[in-house]
Backbone as CSV, one residue per row, in Angstrom:
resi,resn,N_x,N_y,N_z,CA_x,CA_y,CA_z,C_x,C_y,C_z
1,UNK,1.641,-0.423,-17.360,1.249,0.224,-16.131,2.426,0.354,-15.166
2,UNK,3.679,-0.552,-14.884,4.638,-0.396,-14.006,5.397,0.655,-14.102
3,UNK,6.082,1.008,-15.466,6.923,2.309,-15.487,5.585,3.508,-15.161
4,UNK,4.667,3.705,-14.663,4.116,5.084,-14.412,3.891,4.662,-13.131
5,UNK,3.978,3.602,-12.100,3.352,3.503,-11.040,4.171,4.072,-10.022
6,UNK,3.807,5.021,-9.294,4.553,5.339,-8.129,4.135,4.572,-6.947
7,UNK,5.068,3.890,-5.886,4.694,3.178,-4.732,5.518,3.952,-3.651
8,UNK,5.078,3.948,-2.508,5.673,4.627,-1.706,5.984,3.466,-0.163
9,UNK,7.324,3.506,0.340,7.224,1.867,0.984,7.531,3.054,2.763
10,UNK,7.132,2.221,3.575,7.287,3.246,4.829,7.347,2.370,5.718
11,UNK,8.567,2.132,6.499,8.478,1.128,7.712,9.973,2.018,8.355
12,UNK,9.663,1.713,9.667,10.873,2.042,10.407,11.970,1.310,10.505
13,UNK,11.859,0.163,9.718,13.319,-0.452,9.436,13.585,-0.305,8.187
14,UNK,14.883,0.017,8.134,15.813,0.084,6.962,15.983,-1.125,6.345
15,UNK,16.057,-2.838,6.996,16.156,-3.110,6.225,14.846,-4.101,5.171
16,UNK,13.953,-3.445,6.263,12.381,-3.658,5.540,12.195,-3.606,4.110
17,UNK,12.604,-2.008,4.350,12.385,-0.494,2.965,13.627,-1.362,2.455
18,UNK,14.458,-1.840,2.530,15.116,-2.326,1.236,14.749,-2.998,0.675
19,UNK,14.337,-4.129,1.091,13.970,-5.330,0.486,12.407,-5.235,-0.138
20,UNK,11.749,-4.487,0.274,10.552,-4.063,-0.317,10.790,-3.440,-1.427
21,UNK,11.753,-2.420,-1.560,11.941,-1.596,-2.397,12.595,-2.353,-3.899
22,UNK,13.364,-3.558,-3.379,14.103,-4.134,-4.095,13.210,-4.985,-5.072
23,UNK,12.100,-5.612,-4.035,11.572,-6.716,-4.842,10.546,-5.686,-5.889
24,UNK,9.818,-4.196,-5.461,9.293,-3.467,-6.451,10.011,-3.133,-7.368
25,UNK,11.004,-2.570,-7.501,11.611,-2.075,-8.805,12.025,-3.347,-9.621
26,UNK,11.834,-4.488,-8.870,12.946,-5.601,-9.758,11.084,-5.889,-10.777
27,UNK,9.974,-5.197,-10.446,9.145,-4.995,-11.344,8.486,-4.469,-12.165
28,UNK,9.641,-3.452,-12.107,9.622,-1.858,-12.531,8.941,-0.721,-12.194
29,UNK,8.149,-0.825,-10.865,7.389,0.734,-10.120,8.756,1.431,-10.028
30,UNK,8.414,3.007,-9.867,9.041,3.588,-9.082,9.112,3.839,-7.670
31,UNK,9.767,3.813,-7.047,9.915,3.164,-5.640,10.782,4.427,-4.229
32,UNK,9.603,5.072,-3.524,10.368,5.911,-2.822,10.009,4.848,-1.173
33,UNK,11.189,5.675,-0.463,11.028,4.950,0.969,10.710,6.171,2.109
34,UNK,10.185,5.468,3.301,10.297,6.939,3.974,10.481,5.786,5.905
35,UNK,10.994,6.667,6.539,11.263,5.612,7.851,10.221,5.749,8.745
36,UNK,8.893,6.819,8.666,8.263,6.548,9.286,7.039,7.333,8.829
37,UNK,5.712,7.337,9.939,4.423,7.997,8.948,4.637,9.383,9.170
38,UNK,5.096,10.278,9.291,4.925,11.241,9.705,5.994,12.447,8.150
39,UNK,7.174,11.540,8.248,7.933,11.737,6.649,7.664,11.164,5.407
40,UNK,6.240,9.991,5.905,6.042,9.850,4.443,4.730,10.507,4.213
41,UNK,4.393,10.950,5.538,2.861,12.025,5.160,3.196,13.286,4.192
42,UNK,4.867,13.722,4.949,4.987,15.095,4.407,5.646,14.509,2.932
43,UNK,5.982,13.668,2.486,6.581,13.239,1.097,5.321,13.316,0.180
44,UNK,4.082,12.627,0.831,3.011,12.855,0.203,2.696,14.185,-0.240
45,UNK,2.521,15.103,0.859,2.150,16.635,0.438,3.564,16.969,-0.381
46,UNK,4.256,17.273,-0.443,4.942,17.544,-1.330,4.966,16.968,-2.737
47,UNK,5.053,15.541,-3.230,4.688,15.454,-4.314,3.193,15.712,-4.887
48,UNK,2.349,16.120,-4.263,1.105,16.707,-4.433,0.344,14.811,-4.931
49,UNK,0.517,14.034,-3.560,0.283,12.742,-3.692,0.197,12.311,-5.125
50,UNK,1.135,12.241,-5.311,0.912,11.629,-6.932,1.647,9.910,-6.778
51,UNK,1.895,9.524,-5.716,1.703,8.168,-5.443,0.409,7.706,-5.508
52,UNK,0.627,5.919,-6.203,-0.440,5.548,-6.676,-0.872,4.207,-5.329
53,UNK,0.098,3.928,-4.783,0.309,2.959,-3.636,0.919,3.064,-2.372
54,UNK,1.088,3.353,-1.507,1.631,3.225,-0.470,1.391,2.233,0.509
55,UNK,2.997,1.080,0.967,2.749,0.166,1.645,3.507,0.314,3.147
56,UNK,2.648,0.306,3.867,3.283,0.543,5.348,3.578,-0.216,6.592
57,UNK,4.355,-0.120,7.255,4.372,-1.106,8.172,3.163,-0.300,9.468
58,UNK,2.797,-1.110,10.435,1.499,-0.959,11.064,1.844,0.099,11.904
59,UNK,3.190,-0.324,12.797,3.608,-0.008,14.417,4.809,0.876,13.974
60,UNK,4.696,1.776,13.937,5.917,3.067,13.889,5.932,4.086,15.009
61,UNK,7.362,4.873,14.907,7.063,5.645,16.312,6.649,7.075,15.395
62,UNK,6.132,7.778,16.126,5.726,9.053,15.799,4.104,9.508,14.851
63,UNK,4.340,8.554,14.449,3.033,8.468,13.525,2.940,6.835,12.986
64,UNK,1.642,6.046,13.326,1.472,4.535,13.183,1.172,4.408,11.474
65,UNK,0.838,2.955,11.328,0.373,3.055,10.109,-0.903,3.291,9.614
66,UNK,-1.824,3.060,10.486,-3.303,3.577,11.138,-3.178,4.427,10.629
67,UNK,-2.644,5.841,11.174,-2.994,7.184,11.400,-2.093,7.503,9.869
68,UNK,-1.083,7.231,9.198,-1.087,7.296,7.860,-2.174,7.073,7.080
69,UNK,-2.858,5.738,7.102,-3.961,5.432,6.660,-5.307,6.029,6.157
70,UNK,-5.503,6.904,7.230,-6.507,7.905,7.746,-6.307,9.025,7.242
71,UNK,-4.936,9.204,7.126,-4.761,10.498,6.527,-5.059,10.637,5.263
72,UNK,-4.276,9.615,4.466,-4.245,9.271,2.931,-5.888,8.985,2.715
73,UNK,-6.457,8.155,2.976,-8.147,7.853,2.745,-8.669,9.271,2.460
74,UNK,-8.806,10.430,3.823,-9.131,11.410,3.746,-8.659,12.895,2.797
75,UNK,-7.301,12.954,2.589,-7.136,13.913,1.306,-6.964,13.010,0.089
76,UNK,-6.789,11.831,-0.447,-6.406,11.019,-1.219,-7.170,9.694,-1.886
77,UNK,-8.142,9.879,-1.545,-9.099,8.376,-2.038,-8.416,7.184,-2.654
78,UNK,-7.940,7.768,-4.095,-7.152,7.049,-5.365,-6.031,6.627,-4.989
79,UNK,-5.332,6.979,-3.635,-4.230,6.220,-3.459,-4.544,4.896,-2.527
80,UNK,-3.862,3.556,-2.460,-4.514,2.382,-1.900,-3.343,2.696,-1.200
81,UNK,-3.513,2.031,0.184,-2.873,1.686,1.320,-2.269,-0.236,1.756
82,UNK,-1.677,-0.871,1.974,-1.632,-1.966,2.013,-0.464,-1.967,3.388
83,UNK,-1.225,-2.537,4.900,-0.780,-2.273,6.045,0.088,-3.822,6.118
84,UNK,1.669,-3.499,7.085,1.907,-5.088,7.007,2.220,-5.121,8.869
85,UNK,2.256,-5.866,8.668,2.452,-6.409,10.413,3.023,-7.788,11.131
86,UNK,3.841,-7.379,12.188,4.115,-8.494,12.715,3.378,-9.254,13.228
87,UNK,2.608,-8.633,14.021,1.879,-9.155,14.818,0.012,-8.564,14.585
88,UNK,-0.437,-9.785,13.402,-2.000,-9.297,12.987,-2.880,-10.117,13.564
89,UNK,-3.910,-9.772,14.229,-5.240,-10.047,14.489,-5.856,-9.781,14.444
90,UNK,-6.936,-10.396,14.383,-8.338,-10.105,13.784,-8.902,-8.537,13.998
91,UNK,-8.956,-8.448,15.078,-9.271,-6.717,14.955,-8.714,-5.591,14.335
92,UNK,-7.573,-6.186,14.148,-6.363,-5.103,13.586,-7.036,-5.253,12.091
93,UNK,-7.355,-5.977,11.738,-7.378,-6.512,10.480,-9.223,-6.132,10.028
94,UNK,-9.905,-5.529,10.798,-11.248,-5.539,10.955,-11.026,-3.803,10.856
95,UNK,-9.991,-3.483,12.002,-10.004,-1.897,11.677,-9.572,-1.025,10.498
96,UNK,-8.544,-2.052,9.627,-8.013,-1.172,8.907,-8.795,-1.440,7.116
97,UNK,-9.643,-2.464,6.981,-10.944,-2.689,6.297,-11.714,-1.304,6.778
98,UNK,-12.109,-1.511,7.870,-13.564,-0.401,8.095,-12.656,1.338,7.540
99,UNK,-11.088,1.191,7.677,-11.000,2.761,7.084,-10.109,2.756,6.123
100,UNK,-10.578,1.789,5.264,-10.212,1.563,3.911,-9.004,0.873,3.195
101,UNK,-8.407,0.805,4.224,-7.272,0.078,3.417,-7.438,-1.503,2.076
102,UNK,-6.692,-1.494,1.214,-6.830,-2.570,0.366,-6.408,-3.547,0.653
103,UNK,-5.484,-3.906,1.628,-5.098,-5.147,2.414,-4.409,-4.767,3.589
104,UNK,-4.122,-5.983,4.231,-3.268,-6.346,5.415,-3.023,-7.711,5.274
105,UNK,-0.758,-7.405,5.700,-0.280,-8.554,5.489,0.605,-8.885,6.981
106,UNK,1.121,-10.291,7.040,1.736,-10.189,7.955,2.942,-10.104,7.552
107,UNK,3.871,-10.107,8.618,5.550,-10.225,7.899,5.897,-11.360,8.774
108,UNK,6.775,-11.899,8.020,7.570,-11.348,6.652,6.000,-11.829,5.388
109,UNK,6.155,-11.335,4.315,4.847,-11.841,3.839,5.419,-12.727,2.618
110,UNK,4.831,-13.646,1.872,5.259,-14.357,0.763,4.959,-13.466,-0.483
111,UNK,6.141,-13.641,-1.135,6.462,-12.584,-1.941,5.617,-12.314,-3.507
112,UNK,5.003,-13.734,-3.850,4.287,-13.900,-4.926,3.095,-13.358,-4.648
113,UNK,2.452,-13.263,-2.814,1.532,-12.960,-2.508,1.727,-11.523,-2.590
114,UNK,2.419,-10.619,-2.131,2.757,-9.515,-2.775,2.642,-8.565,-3.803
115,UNK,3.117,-9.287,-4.536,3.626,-9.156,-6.176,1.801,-8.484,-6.382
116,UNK,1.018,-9.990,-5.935,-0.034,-9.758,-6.598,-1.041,-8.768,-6.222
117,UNK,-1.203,-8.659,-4.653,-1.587,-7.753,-4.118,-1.090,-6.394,-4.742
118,UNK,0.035,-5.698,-5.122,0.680,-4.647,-5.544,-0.376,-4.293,-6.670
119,UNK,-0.453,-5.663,-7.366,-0.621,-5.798,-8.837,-2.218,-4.733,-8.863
120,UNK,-2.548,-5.666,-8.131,-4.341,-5.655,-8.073,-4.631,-3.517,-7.689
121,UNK,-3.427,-3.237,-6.671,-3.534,-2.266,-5.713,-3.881,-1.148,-6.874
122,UNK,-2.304,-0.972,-7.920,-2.154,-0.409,-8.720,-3.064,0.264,-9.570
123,UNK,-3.798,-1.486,-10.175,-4.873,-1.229,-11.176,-6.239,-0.524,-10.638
124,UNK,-6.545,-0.893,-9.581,-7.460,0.200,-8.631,-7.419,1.289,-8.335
125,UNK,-6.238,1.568,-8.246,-5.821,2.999,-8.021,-6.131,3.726,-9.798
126,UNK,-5.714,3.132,-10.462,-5.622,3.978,-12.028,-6.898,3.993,-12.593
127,UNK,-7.847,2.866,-11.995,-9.254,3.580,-12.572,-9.784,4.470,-11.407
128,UNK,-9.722,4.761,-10.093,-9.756,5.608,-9.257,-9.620,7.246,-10.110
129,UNK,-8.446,6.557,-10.609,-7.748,8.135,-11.190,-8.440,7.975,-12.754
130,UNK,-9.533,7.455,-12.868,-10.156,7.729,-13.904,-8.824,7.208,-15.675
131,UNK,-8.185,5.818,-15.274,-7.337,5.283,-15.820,-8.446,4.386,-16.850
132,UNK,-7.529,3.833,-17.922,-8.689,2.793,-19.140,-8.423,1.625,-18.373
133,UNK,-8.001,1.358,-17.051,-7.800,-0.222,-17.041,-9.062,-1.532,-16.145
134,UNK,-10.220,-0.507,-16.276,-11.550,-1.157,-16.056,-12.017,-2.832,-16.467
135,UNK,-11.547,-3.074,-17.740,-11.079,-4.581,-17.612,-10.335,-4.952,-17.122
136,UNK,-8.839,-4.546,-16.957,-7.991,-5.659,-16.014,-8.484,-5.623,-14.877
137,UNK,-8.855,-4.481,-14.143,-9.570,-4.902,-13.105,-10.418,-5.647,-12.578
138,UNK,-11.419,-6.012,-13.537,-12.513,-6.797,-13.643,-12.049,-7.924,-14.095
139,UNK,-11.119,-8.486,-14.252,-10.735,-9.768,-14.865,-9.809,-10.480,-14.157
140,UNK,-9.102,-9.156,-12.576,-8.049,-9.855,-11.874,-8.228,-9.552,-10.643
141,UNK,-9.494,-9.192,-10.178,-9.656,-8.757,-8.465,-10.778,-9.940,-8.202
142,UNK,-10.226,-10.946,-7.647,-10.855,-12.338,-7.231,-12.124,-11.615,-6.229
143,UNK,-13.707,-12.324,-6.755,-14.553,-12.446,-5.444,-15.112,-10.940,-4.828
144,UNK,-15.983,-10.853,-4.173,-16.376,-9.461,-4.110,-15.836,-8.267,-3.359
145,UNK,-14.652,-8.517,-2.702,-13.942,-7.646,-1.914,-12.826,-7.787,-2.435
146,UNK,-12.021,-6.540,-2.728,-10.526,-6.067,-3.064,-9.810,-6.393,-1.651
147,UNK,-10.144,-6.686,-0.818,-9.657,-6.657,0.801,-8.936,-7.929,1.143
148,UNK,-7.896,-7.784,1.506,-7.070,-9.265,1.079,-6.214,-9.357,2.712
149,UNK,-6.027,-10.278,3.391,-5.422,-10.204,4.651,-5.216,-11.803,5.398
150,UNK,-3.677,-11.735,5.690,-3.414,-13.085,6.054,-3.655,-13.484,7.362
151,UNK,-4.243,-14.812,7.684,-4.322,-14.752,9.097,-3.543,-16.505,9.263
């Protein structure tokens, strides 16, 4: 599943998108970056969303991670969203559940916790897209909510 996964990483720091980017490919996704929501909305329409993940930071200028969120949910179902943040609380974390996102993390976040979240994101996304991986899913998404968020 990793060599076909496209992830898409979007934070207004550069050296966020590196290190995000770094620790994905060192697991073999393919790995695009974008500096904020508004260039990774239009990266989306252009590859005719064929990203399978996109992970964003919350608080950006021009377009938030919210309003990415919203966007992707609404033309995009099959793609999962996973919001990170400096600064999370409970509501933040209540809003971006009610419009779908698959998690919320804080930063910096622990990296195994990551890994796995990605993991889980992926495989959701590929039976979304009508993928065979209906058992791994069922054998690695803990408990009755895919919704995962650190407090």
């Amino acid at each position: 599943m990793t060599a076909d996964s496209r992830v898409l990483v979007v934070d207004d720091s550069e050296e966020s998108r590196q290190i995000l980017s770094e620790i994905l490919r060192t697991k073999g996704y393919t790995v695009n970056t974008a500096p904020d929501g508004e260039s990774a909305w239009t990266l989306l329409q252009q590859s005719r969303f064929s990203y399978e993940l996109v992970i964003t930071d919350l608080m950006m200028p021009w377009m938030s991670g919210v309003e990415l969120l919203r966007k992707i949910r609404a033309d995009s179902p099959w793609i999962n969203v996973v919001l990170l943040t400096g600064h999370l609380d409970h509501e933040v974390t209540l809003r971006a559940q009610r419009l779908g996102a698959f998690a919320v993390l804080s930063k910096p976040c622990d990296i195994a916790k990551l890994e796995g979240i990605v993991e889980r994101a992926l495989l959701k996304s590929a039976l979304a897209k009508g993928g065979d991986s209906h058992e791994k899913v069922s054998s690695r998404c803990d408990g009755p909510s895919d919704f995962y968020h650190d407090l």
